[in-house]
N, C-alpha and C positions, 0 to 999 in steps of 0.2 A: 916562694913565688918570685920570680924573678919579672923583671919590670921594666918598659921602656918608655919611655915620654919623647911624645912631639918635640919637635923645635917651637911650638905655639904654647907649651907649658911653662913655667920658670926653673931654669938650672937649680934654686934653692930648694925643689923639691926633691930633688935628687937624695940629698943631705936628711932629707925628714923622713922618706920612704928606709934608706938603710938605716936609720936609730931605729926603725920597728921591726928590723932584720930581715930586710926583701934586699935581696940583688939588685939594680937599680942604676939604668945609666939612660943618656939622653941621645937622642939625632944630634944638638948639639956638642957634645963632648965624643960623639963616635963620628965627628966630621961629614954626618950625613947628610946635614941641612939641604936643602932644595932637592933633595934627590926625589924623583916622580914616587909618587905616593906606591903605586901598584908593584913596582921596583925597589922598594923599600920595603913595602910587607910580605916579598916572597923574601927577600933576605937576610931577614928578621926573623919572619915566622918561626923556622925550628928553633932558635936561642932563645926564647925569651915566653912566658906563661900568659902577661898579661899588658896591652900597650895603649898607652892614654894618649890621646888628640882631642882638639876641637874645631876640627876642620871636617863638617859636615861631609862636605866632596870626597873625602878621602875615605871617612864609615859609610857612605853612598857606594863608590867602588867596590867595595872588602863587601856589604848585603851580594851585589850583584857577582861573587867569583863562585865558581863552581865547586873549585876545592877546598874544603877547610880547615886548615894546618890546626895543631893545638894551639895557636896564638887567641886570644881574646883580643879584639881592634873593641873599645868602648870610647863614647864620643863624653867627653868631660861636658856638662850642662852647671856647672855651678858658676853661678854670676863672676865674669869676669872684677876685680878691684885689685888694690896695688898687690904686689909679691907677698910681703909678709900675711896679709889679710886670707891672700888666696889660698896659700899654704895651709894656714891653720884650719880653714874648711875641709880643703881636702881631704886632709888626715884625720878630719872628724868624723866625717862621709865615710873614709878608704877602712875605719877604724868598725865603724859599724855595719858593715855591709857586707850580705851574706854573697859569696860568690856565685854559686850554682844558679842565682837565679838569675844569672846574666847570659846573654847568647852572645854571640859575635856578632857587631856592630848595633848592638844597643846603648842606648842612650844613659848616662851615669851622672849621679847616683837617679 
């Protein structure tokens, strides 16, 4: 499953996502930062299976588009706290969670 994270997620989870052997890179590290949400998930979409935000507005757009690339857009709801803390959730969440039962722009975990 290959993987893309917000620029609103932490760069260290980059690092935690490939130890469990997903491909895995960020808006941050692909220089995409600020680019318009809508502009980002059409050129994105074919590369990538599955891509994490918690910018409500942004899994608001991606409900409302007509077409829907095989990209998964899930909005991350796990209590924001520091990096390291956030991480270890994640991956306990990302570890246990059955994919199929997610649609495009639902709410995670």
């Amino acid at each position: 499953m290959k993987i893309l994270l917000d620029e609103n997620l932490p760069d260290s989870l980059v690092e935690a996502l490939q130890a469990l052997g997903h491909p895995t890179d960020s808006t941050n590290r692909l220089h995409l930062k600020g680019i318009d949400n809508g502009t980002l998930y059409q050129q994105v979409a074919r590369d990538y299976d599955l891509c994490f935000t918690r910018d409500a507005g942004f899994v608001q757009n991606v409900r409302h588009m007509r077409q829907s690339p095989g990209l998964k857009l899930l909005r991350v709801v796990i209590p924001q706290q520091a990096a390291k803390s956030s991480v270890i959730a994640f991956v306990k969440a990302f570890r246990g969670t059955e994919w199929s039962r997610y649609r495009n722009g639902d709410d995670w975990p």
